[in-house]
C-alpha positions as YAML, in Angstrom:
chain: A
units: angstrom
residues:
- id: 1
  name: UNK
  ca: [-119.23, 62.17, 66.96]
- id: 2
  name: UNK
  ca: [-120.90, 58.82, 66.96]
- id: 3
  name: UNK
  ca: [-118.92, 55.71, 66.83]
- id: 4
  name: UNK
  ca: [-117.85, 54.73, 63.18]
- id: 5
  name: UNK
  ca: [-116.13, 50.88, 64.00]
- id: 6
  name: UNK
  ca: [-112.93, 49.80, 63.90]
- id: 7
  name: UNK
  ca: [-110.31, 49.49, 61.44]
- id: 8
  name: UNK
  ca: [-106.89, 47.59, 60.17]
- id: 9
  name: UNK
  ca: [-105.35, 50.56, 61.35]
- id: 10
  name: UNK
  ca: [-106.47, 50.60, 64.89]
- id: 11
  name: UNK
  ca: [-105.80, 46.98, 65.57]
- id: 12
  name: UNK
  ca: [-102.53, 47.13, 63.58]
- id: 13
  name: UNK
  ca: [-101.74, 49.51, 66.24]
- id: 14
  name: UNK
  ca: [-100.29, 46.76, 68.57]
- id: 15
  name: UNK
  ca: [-97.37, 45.94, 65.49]
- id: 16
  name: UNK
  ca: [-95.66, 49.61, 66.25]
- id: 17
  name: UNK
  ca: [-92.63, 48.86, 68.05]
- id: 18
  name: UNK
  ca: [-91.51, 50.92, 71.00]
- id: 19
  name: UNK
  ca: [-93.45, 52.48, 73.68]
- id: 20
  name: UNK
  ca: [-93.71, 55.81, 72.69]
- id: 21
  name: UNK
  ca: [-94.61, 55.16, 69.29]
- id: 22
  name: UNK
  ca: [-97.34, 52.53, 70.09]
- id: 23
  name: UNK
  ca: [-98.49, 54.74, 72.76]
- id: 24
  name: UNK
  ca: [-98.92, 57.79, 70.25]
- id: 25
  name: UNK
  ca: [-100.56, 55.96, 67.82]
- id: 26
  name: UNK
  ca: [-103.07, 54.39, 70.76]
- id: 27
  name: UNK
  ca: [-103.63, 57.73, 71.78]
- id: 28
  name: UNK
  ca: [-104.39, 59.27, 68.20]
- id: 29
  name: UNK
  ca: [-106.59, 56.75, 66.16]
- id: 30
  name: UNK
  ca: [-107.69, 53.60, 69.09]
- id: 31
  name: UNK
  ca: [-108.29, 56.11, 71.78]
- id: 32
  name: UNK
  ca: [-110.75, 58.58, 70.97]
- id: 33
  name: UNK
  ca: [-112.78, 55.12, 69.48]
- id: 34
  name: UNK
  ca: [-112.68, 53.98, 73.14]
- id: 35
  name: UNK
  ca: [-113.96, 57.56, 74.71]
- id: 36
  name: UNK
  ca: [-116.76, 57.69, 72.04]
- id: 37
  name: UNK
  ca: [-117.59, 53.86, 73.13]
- id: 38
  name: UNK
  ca: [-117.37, 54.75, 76.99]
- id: 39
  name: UNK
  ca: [-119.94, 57.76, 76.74]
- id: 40
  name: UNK
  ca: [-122.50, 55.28, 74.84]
- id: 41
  name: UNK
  ca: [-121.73, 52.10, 77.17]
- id: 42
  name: UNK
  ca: [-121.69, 54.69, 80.48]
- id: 43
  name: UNK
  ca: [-125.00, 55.61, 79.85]
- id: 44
  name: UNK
  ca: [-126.72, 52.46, 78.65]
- id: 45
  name: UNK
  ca: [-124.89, 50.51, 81.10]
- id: 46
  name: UNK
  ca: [-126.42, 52.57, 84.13]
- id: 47
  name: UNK
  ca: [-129.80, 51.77, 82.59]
- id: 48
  name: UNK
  ca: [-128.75, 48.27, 82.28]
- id: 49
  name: UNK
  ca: [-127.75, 47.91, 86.05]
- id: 50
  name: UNK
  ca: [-129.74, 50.23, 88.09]
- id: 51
  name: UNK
  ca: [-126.22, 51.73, 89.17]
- id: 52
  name: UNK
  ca: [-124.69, 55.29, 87.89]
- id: 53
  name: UNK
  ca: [-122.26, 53.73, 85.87]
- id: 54
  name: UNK
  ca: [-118.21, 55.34, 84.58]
- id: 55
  name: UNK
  ca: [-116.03, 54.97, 81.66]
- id: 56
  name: UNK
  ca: [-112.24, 54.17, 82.40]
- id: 57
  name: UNK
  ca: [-110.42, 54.93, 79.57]
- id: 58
  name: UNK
  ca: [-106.99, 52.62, 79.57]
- id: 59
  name: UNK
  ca: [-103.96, 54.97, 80.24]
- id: 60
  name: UNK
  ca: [-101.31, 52.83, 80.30]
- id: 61
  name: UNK
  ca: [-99.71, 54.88, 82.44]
- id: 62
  name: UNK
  ca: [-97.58, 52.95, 84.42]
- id: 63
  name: UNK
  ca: [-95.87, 51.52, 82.07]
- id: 64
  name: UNK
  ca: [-92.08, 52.64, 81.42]
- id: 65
  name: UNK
  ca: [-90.81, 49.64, 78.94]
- id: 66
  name: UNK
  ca: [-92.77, 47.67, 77.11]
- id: 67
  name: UNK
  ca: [-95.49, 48.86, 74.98]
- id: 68
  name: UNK
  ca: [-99.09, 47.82, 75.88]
- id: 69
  name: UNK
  ca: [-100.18, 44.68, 73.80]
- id: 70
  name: UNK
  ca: [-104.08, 45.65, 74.42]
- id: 71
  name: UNK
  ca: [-106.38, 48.41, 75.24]
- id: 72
  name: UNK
  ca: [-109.67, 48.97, 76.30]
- id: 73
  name: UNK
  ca: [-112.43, 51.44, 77.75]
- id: 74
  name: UNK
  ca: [-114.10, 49.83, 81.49]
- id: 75
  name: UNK
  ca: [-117.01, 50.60, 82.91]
- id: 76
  name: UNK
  ca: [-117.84, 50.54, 86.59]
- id: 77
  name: UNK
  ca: [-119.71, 52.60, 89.40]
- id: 78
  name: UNK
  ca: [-117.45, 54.44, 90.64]
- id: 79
  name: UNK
  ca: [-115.98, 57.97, 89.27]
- id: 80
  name: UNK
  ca: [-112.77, 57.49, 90.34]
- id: 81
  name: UNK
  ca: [-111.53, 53.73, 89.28]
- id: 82
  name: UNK
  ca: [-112.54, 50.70, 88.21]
- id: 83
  name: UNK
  ca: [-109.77, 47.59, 88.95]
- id: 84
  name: UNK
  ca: [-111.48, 47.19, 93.13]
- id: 85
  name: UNK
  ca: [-115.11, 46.86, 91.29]
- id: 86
  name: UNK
  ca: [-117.13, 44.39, 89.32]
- id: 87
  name: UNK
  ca: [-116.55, 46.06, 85.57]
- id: 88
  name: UNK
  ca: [-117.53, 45.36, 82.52]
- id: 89
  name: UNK
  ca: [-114.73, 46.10, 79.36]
- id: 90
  name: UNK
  ca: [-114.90, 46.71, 75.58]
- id: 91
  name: UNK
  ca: [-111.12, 46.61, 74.18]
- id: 92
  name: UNK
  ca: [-108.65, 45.30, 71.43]
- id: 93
  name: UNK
  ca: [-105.72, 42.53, 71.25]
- id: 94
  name: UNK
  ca: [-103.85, 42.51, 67.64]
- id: 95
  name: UNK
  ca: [-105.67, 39.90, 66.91]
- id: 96
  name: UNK
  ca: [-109.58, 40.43, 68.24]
- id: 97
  name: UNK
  ca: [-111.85, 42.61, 69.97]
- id: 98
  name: UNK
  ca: [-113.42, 41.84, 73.45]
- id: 99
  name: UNK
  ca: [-116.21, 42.51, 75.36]
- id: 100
  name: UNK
  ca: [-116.12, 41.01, 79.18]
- id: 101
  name: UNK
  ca: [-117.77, 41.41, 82.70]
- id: 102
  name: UNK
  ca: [-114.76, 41.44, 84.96]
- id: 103
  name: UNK
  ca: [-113.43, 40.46, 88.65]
- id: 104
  name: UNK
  ca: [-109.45, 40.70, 88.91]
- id: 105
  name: UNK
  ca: [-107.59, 40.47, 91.28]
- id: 106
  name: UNK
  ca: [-108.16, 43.78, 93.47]
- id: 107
  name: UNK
  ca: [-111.37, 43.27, 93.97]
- id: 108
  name: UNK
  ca: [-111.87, 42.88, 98.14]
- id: 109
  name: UNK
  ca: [-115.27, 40.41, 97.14]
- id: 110
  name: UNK
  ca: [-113.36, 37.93, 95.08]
- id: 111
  name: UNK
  ca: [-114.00, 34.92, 97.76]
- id: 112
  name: UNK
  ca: [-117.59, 35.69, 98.36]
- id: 113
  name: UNK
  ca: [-118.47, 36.55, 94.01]
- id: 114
  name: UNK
  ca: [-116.80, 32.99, 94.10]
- id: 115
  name: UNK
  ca: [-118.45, 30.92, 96.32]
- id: 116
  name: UNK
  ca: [-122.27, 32.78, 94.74]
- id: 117
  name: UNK
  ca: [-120.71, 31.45, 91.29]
- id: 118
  name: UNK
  ca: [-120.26, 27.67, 92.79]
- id: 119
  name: UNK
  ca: [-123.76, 27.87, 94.33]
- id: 120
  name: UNK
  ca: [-125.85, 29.30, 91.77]
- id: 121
  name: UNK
  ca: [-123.50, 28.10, 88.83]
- id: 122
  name: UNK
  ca: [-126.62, 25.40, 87.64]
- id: 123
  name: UNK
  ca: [-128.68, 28.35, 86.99]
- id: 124
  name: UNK
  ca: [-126.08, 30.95, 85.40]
- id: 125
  name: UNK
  ca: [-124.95, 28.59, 83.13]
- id: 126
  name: UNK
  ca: [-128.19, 28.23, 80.98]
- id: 127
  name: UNK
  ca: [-127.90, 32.00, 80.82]
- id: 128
  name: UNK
  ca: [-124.42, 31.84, 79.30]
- id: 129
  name: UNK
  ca: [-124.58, 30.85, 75.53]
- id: 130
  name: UNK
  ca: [-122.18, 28.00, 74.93]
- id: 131
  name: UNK
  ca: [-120.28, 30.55, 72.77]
- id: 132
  name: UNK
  ca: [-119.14, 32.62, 75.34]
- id: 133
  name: UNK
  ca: [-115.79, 32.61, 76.75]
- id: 134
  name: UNK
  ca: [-114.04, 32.68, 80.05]
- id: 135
  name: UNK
  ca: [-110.94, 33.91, 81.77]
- id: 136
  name: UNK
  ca: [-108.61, 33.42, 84.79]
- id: 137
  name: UNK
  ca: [-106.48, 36.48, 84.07]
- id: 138
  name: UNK
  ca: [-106.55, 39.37, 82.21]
- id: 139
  name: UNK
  ca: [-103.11, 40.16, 80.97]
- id: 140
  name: UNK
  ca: [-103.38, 36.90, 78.78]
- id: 141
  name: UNK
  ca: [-105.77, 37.15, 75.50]
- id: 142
  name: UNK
  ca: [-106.33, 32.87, 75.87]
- id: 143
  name: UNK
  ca: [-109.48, 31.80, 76.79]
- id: 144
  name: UNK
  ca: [-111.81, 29.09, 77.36]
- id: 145
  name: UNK
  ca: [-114.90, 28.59, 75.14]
- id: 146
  name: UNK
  ca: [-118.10, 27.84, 77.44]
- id: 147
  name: UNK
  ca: [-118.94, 24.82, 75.26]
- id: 148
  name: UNK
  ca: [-115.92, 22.94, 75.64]
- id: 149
  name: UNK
  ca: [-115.93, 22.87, 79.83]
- id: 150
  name: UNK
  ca: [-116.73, 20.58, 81.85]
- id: 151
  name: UNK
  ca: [-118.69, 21.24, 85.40]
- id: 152
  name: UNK
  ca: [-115.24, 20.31, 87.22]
- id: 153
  name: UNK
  ca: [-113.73, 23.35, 85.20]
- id: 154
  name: UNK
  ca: [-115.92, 25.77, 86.53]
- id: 155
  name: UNK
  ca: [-115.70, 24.21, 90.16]
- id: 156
  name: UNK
  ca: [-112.33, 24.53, 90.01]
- id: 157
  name: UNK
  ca: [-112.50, 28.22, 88.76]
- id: 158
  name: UNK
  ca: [-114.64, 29.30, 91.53]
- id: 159
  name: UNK
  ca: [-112.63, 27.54, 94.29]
- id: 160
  name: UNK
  ca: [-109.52, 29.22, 92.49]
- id: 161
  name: UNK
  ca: [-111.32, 32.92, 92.95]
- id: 162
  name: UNK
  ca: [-111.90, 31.95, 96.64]
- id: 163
  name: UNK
  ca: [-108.65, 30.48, 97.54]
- id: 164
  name: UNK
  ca: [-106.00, 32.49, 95.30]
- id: 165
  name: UNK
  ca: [-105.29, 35.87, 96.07]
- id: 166
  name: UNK
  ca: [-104.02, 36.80, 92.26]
- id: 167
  name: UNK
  ca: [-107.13, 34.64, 90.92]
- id: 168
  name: UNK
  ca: [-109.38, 36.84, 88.37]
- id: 169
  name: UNK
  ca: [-112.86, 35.59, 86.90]
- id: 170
  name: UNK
  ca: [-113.72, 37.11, 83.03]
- id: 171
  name: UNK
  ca: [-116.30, 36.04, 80.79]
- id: 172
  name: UNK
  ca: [-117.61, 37.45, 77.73]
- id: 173
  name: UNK
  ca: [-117.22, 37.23, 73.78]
- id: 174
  name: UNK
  ca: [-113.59, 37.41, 71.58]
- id: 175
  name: UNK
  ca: [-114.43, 38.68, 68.24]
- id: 176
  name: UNK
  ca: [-111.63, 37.46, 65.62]
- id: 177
  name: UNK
  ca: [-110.35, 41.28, 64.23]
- id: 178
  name: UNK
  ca: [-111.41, 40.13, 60.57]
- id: 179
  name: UNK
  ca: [-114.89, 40.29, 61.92]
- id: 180
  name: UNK
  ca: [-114.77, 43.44, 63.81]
- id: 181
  name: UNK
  ca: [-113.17, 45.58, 60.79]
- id: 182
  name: UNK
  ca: [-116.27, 44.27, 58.57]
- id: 183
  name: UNK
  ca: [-118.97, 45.74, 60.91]
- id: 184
  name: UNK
  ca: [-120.44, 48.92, 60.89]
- id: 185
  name: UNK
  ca: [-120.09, 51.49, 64.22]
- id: 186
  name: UNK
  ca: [-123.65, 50.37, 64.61]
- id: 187
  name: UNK
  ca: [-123.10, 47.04, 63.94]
- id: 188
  name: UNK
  ca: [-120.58, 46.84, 66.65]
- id: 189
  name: UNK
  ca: [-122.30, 48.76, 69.61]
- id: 190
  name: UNK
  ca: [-125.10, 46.44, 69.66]
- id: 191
  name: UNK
  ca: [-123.13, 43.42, 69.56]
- id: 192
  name: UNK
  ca: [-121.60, 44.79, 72.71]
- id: 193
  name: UNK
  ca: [-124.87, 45.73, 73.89]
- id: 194
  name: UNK
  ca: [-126.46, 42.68, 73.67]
- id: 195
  name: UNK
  ca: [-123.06, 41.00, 75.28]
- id: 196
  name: UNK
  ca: [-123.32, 43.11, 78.11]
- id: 197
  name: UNK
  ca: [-127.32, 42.53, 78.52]
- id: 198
  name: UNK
  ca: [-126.46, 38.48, 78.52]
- id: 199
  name: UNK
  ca: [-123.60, 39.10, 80.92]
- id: 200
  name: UNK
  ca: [-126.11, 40.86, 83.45]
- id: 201
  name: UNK
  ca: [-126.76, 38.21, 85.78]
- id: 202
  name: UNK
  ca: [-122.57, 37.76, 86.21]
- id: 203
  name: UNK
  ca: [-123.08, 41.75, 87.74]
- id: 204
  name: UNK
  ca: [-126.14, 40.55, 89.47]
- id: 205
  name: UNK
  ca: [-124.12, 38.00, 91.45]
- id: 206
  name: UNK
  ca: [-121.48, 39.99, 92.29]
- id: 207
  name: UNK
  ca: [-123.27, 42.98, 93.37]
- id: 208
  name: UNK
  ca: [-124.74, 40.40, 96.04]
- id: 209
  name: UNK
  ca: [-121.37, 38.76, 96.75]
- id: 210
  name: UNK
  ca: [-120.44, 42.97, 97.46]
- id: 211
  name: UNK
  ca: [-123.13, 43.15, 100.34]
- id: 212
  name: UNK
  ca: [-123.09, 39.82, 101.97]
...
């Protein structure tokens, strides 16, 4: 079944109080949304990169208390996670939809992807459109808008990435949910692919951070 877009209903998803009743209702309208977007994105993603490419489908799984305030579908090149790797996401908050290229915290590269960032950064950034946004942690859905930081910001983003072991790097696009429920399936999957095609040198760097 192709991809149809996003509703009220799947972002009103994060309202449902209680874990098991948020999870349910993740699992029966957001979810199979996320698996149709993760066979579309696996595939053109591998063409994208050179690299056989794997959607992670957001489980939530370890989670015993509080209900999950965002999910999403990753993408990586490995079969069998995603968290250690240089991803890319599509997912939802309440309030907006995402798209990123990712490094958290368990990736082993995060000091060399870091110190490629500070020495190439004069390059990247006129491959970034000022209306992208950035990151330092996942788990938050604040960000930084390109446009409105300085070179010292993203000095001191890189050195943080280096330096901190719990430092993350993100940047993509947050799409208000307004806009998202107003676009067609078709709409919305080239949005994302033309996100992730922009976001292709971030990969590029940190695929030669992996091997240095």
């Amino acid at each position: 079944m192709d991809f149809k877009g996003f509703t009220n209903e799947d972002f009103d998803v994060f309202k449902i109080d209680g874990l098991d009743e948020r999870m349910e209702a993740l699992i029966h309208t957001v979810r199979p949304k996320l698996e149709q977007l993760g066979e579309k994105f696996a595939s053109e993603l591998s063409g994208m990169t050179g690299d056989e490419m794997f959607a992670h489908v957001a489980k939530h799984a370890r989670r015993s208390v509080n209900p999950p305030k965002d999910t999403w579908v990753a993408f990586a090149s490995n079969k069998r996670g995603y968290k250690m790797l240089p991803h890319f996401q599509i997912g939802l908050w309440e309030t907006h939809a995402f798209a990123w290229f990712a490094v958290i915290y368990e990736s082993p590269v995060k000091d060399q992807y870091g110190a490629e960032l500070a020495k190439n950064w004069t390059r990247l950034r006129s491959q970034i459109p000022d209306h992208f946004v950035w990151s330092a942690d996942h788990t938050k859905p604040e960000v930084s808008v390109q446009k409105d930081m300085s070179q010292k910001d993203f000095q001191k983003m890189f050195e943080r990435l280096q330096n901190v072991k719990k430092a993350e790097l993100l940047c993509g696009i947050k799409m208000d949910r307004e806009d998202a429920v107003k676009m067609s399936g078709k709409e919305f999957t080239d949005k994302m692919e033309e996100t992730f095609k922009t976001l292709l040198p971030l990969y590029t760097i940190a695929q030669k951070a992996a091997v240095s």
